[in-house]
N, C-alpha and C positions, 0 to 999 in steps of 0.2 A: 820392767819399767823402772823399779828401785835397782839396776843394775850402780853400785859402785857409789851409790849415794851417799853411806853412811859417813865415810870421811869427809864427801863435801860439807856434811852439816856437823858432826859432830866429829873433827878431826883430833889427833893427840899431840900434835905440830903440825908449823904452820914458818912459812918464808914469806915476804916480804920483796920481791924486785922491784928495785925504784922507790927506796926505804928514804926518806930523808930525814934530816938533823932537827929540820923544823916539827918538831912533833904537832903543828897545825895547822902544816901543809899537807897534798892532798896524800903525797909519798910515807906522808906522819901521824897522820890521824891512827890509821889500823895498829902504828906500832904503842900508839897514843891509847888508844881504846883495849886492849888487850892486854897492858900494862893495868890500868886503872880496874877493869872487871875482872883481875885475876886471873889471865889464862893459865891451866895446870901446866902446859906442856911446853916444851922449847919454842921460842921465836927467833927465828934467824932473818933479820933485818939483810937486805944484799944492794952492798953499792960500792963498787972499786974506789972512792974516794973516800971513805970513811972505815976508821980504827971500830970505832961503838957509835951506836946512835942509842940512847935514851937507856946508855946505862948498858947496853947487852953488845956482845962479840957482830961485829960488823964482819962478811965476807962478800968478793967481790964478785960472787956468781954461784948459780946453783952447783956447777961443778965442783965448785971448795967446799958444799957444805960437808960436814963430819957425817949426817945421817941422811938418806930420803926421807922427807920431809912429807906427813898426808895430804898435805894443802899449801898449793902457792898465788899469791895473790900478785898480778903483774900490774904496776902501772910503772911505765914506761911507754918516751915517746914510740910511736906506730912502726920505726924499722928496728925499732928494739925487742920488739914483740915476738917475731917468730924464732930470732937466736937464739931468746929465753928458753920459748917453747922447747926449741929444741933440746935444746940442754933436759930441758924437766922428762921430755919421753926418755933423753940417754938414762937419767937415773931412775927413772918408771914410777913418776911420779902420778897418784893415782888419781888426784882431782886439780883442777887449777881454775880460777878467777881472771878475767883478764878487763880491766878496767877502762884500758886506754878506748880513744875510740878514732875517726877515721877510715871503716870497714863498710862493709856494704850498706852500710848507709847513706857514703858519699858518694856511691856510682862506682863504674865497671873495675876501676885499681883497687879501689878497697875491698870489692865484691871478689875479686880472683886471690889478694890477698889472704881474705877469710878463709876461701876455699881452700887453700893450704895448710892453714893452722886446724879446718877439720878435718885435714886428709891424716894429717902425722897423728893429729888425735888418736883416728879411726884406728892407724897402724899401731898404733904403742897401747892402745888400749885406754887412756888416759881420757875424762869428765871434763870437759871445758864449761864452764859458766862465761856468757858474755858470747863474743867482747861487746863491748860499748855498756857497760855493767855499773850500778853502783855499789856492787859488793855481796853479802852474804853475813846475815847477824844470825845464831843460835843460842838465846838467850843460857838455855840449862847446860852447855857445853862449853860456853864464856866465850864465845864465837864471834870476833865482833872485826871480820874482816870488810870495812866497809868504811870511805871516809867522808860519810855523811856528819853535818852537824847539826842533824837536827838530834842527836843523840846530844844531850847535854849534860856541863857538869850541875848544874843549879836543878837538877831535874832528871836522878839518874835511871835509866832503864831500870824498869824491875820485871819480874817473871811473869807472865798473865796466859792467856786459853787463845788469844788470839795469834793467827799468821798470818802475815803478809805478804802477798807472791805477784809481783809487777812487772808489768813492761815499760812501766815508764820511772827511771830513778827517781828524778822530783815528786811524782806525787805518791812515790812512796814515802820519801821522805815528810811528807804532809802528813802520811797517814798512821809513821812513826809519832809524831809532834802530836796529834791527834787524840792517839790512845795513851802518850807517857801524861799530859796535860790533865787528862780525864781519869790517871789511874786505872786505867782498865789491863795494862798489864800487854807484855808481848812473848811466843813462844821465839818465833825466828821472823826474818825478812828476809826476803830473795827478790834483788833487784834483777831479772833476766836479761837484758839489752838485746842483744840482736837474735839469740835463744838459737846457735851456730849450733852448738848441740843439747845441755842441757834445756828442757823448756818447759813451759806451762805446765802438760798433764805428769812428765814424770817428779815436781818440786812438790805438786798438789797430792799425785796418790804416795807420795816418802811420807807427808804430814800428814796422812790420811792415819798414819799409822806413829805417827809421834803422841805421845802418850800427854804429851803436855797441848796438844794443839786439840781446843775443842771446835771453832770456828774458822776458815778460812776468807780471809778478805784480800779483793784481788781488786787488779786496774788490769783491762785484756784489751787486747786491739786488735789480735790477728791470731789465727788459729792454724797453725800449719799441718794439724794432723788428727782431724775430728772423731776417728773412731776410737783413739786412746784417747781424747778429752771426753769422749762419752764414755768408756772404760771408769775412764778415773771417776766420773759423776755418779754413777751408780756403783762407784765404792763406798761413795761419801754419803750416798742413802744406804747402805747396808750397815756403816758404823756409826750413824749418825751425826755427820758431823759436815754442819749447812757449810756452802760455798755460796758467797756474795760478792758481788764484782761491781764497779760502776766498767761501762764498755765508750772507748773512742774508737772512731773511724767510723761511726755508725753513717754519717753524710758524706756527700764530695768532698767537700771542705775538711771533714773531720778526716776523711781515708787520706786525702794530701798530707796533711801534718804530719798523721803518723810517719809514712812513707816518708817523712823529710828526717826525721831524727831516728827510728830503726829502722825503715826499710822494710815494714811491717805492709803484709796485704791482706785485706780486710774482709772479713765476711759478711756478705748480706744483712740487712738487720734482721730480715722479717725471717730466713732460717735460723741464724744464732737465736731470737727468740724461741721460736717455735722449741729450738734443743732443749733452752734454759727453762722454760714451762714445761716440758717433757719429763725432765732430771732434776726438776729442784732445785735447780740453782735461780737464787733472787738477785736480778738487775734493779741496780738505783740510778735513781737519777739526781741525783745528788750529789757531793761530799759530804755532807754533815749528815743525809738520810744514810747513807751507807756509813758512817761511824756508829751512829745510833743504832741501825736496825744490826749491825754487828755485836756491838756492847749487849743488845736486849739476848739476843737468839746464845749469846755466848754465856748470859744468867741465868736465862727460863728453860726446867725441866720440859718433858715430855708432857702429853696434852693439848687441847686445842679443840676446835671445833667451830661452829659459823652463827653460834649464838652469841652476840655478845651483851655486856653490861656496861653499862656508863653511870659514871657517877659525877657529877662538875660543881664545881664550886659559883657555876652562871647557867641560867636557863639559855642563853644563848651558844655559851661553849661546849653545851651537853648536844644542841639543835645542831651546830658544827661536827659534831662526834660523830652524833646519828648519820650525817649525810656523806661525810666520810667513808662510813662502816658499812652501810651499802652500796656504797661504788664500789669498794674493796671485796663485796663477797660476805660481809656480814648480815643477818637479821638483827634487830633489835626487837627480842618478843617482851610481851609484858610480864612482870616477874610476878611469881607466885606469891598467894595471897597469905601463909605466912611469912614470907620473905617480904610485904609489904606493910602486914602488922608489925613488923618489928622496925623496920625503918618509922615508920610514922610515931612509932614511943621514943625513938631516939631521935628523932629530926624535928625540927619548926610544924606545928599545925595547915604552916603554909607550904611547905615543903610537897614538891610532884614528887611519889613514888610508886611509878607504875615503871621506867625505864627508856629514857634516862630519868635518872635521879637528881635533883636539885636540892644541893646542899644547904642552900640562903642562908651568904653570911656565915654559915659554921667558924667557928674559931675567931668569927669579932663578937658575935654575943657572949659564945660559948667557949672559954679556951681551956677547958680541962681536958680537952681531947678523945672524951670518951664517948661522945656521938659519932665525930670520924671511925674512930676503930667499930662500932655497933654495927655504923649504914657499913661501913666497907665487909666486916666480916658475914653481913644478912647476906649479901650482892652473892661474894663469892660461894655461900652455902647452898647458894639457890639451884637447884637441881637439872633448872634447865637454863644456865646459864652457863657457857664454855669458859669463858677469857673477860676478863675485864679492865675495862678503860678507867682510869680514873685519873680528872683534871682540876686542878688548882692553881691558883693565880696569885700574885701579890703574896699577903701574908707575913710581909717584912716582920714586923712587931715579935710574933711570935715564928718564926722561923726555924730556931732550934729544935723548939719544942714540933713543929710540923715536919721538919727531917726525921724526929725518933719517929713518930707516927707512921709515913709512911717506910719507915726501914723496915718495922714490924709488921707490919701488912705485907709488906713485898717479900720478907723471910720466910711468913707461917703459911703462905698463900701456896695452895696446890694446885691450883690452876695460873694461865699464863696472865699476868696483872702488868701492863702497861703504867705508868708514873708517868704523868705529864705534868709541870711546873711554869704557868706562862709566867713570864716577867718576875721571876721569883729570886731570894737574897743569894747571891754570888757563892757566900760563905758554905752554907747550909748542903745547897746545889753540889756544888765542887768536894764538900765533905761525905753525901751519900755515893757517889759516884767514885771515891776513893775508897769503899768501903765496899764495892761489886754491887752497888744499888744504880742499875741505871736510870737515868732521868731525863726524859723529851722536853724541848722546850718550845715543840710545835705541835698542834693537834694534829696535823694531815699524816707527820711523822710516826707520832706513837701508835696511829690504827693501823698504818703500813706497815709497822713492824709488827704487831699481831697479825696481820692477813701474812706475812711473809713466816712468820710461824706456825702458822696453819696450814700454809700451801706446805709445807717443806714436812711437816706430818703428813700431810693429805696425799702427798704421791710417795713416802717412802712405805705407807701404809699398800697402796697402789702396787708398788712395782713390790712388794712380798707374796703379794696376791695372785697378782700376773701369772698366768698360764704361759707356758710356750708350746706352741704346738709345732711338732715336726714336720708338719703338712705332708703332700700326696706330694711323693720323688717321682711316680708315673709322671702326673702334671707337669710337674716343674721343669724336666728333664723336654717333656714335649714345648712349653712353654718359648725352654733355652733353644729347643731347635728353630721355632719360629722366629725370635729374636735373630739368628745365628744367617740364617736366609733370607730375611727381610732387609738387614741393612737401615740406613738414616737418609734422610733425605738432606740438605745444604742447610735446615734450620733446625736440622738434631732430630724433628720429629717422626714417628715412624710412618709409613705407607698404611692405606686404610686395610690395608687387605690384610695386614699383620695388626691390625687393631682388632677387625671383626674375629681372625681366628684367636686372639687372647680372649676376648669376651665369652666367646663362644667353649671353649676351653674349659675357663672358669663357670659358667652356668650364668653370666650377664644375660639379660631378658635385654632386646634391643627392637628397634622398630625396623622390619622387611627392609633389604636394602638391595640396589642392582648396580655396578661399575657398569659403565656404558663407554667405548669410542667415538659412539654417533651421535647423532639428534636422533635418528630413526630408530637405533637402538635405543635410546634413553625412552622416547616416546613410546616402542613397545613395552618395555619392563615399567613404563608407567600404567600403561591400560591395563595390565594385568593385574598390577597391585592394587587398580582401584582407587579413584578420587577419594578426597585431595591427595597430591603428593608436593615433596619439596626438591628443588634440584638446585645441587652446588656445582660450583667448579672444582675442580681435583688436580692439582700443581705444585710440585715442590717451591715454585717463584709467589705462590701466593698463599700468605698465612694469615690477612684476615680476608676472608670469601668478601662480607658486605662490602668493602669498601670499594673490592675489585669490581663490583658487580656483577659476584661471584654467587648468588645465593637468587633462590626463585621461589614462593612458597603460594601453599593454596592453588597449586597446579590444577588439571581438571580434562582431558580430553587429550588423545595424542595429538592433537595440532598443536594445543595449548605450548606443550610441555618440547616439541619440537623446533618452534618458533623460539622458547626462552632457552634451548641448547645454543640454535644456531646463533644467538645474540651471544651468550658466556664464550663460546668458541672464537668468536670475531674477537671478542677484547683480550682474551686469552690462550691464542695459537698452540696447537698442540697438546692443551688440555683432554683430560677427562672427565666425566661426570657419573655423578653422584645421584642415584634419583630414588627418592627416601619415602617410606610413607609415612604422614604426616599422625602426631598422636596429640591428644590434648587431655588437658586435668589434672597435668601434674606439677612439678617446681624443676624449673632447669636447674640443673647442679651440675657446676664445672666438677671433676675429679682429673687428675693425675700425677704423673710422674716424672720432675726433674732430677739433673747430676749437681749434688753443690761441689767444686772443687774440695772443699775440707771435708766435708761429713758424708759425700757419696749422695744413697740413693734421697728421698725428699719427696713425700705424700702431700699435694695442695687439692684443697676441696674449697670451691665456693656458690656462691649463687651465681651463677652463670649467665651464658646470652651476649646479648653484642653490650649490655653496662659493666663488665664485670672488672673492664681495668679501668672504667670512671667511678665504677662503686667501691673498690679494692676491696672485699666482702670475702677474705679470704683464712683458711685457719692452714696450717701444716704440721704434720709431724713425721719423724725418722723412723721409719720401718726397720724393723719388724715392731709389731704393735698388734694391742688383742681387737675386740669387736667392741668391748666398752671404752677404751679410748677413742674407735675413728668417734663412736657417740658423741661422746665431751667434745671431739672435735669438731664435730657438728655442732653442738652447741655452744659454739664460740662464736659461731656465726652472728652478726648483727640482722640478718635475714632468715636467724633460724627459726623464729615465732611463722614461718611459711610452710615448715611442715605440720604445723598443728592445726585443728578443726577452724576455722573462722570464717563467718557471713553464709552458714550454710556447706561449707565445703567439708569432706571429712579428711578424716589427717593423713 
């Protein structure tokens, strides 16, 4: 997967086709940027009408250059593109950028076009990034082939833990503007565009293993290759090093757009979730939640847990906290009783310190600041307290003095300690956060980014654990033959008769079943099994039984069940049936097994029956997977309180 990569991000020269004079035009910027950050190695600016651009030896095509060059960056108009190209395979040039756009994003000329610049690729061996691209920035390599402006002079790049890997230029460029604003530091940005060959999981697993990338921050639309994006995600739980993405195309509306500017086809919401709950990776729904919970996971060590602490400066914004904290998966227990003696000698007489904590006031009666650091430092001591919240508001007056305070709290603190700041001084804000102090300045934010540091513990914890079991090759192998003979029916689904022998296979406990051709066949295989029974219809043309008036239940007598044949058979010509015996006391539960285009095979389990696409009461996950996740997958359920004991019933 890191096939050839190293030059794309860390090259030792670098070309320029379509170099212009205006170093602030889009031709100028990279020779503009690259200049300004010190590139170590040669840049060869290329443009047949030009002696020098910006100081350096101007040549009028890859073919003139003196050296092969590690990396070339194309922007030129769209029939300029593949000449270049060519040229870069004649000199075996081993990565290239191609900026220009016009490709299969426009439709079938641009789309055969592409296919050609990935064909010679293929042949010469040569990394395309793009086309339709905004470039490629590595900050530790001085890398700064991209002629984005959201890189500025008034505000210049600096080196920081985060990456950024996009399908969309623009809001990468937001999410540059973002992190340089906030100080939080960048290692590289990879704008993808239309991802013709380099893409998603192989830019993710290169930084997986960049030494300066602690956190990966993405913008994804389209997934062309699901079992290396799951590859690559469970690299990123074995190194530690979270992936957070905000996702478009998740709607109609959303998968159009994309499709209009890359050409991008979009994955399901409800599987790309199911992956990203699988593997760790945190979706936002946001922009400013994905800066934040990027900034936070990018400070806070190792640790975590579902206890948390709150501490607020309002009995209101603590009741805000709390209710947050349990949607998200946290408890808030009551803290230990010395961890409440000791709050109560440092806090107001009126002061709640049972959890949340109620500051009252702290730092307008009291501005020596050593209340704050006592309650904060009791919270975090407290044994059985995981992570803690702690929110503040206003505080203009003393602001300075409330930035050191919480910098030291959030340095010495070994568990994960959220900073939240509502409406708080500009100055103070903006100087903790240039000093790798992050700072929320939404309550809903700062609990989501703890629950999103906990999830991202909680399954790398998980998938170290994880068993694999080889399972039975006899099975499997009988399994594949039934599959193999069975065939699909016109709606993909398999024949029951290839259903019962899987179940049966496997050791599935099922209720007495009989295929019947007749009514009088169906009516014998019902007497025999014994009142009640249920009778379906059996038809490739019909996929939901009820509706067809396909379905007969509480059957009782072979006339019964003879009569409710010959009616299924009338609405349904050349059907067969289905004649079931009937079991009661338990919970229907949908299970099975769809193909996602991207990620293959896809386990959905619900609560089942004819409400189950009105209720959508549904969880899924990517097999292979052990017995303790299908669990948890059950217990996603909104219906899953129905296998437990209740009103007499036992679970």
């Amino acid at each position: 997967m890191r096939r050839n990569l190293e030059k794309l991000f860390s090259p030792k020269s670098i070309a320029v086709v379509g170099a212009s004079s205006d170093l602030q035009r889009l031709g100028g910027r990279p020779i503009y940027l690259h200049l300004a950050y010190g590139f170590e190695g040669p840049i060869y600016p290329i443009n047949p009408n030009r002696d020098e651009i910006g100081g350096l030896k101007c040549y009028p095509d890859v073919a003139s250059l003196p050296e092969t060059p590690d990396f070339v960056l194309i922007n030129v108009p769209r029939d300029g593109v593949l000449p270049a190209l060519r040229q870069c395979a004649e000199r075996k040039v081993p990565t290239v950028a191609i900026m220009t756009s016009g490709f299969r994003e426009v439709g079938e000329e641009g789309a055969a076009l592409e296919a050609e610049l990935v064909r010679l690729a293929r042949e010469s061996g040569m990394r395309i990034l793009g086309p339709n691209c905004m470039g490629i920035v590595h900050v530790r390599s001085k890398l700064m082939a991209t002629f984005t402006i959201a890189i500025r002079d008034d505000n210049p790049l600096r080196p920081g833990p985060v990456a950024i890997v996009t399908q969309s230029g623009a809001l990468g460029a937001c999410m540059i503007s973002a992190f340089q604003d906030r100080g939080s530091g960048l290692s590289a940005m990879v704008s993808l565009g239309n991802e013709s060959d380099v893409d998603f999981p192989a830019c993710v697993d290169y930084l997986l293993d960049d030494p300066d990338t602690r956190v990966i921050c993405a913008y994804l639309e389209s997934i062309k290759d699901g079992p290396r994006l799951r590859a690559a995600a469970e690299r990123a739980l074995e190194v530690g090093k979270p992936i957070v993405l905000l996702r478009g195309g998740s709607t109609a509306a959303g998968a159009q757009a994309a499709m209009s500017h890359t050409a991008a086809m979009t994955t399901p919401t409800d599987v790309f979730d199911a992956f990203a709950r699988q593997f760790g990776i945190e979706v936002c729904d946001s922009f400013d939640g994905l800066v934040e919970t990027v900034e936070f996971l990018a400070a806070s060590g190792k640790g975590g847990g579902t206890r948390l602490g709150i501490l607020s400066f309002s009995g209101g914004a603590g009741s805000m906290a709390a209710d947050r904290a349990q949607n998200a998966g946290f408890s808030v227990p009551p803290l230990a009783g010395v961890t409440q003696r000791k709050l109560r000698e440092a806090l107001s007489e009126y002061a709640a310190v049972v959890n949340p904590v109620d500051l009252v006031s702290l730092m307008v009666s009291r501005k020596d600041g050593g209340a704050l650091t006592a309650a904060g430092d009791a919270v975090l001591a407290d044994p059985g307290i995981d992570a803690v919240c702690l929110v503040m508001g206003v505080y203009h007056h003393v602001g300075e003095e409330m930035a050191a305070l919480l910098r030291d709290l959030f340095e010495r603190s070994e568990k994960p300690l959220a900073l939240c700041w509502l409406t708080g001084p500009r100055g103070p804000i903006d100087s903790l956060r240039q000093n790798g102090i992050p700072v929320f300045e939404d309550i809903v934010r700062a609990v989501d980014a703890l629950a999103a540091h906990r999830r991202f513990g909680e399954v790398r914890e998980r998938s170290g654990k994880a068993g694999r079991s080889s399972g039975d090759e006899g099975r499997r192998a009988q399994a594949r033959e039934i599959l193999k003979n069975a065939g699909a029916g016109p709606d993909g689904a398999l024949p029951p008769e290839a259903c019962q022998a899987l179940a049966d296979l496997y050791g599935l406990s099922r209720p007495r079943e009989v295929i019947a051709d007749s009514p009088e066949a169906a009516a014998r295989a019902g007497e025999e099994m014994g009142a009640p029974v249920a009778l379906k219809v059996l038809s490739a043309e019909v996929v939901h039984k009820t509706e067809a008036g396909g379905v007969a239940v509480g059957l009782s007598g072979g006339e019964e069940i003879r009569r409710a044949a010959q009616d299924m058979l009338a609405r349904v010509p050349g059907a067969r049936l289905l004649v079931q015996q009937m079991v009661s006391g338990g919970v229907e539960l949908l299970a099975g097994v769809t193909h996602d285009p991207a990620f293959g095979p896809c386990v959905t389990a619900g609560i089942g029956g004819v409400l189950v696409e009105v209720l959508n009461d549904l969880a899924r996950r990517l097999p292979p997977f052990d017995a303790d996740e299908g669990a948890r997958m059950l217990g996603e359920l909104r219906g899953a309180g129905l296998f437990g004991a209740f009103r007499g019933r036992p679970p």
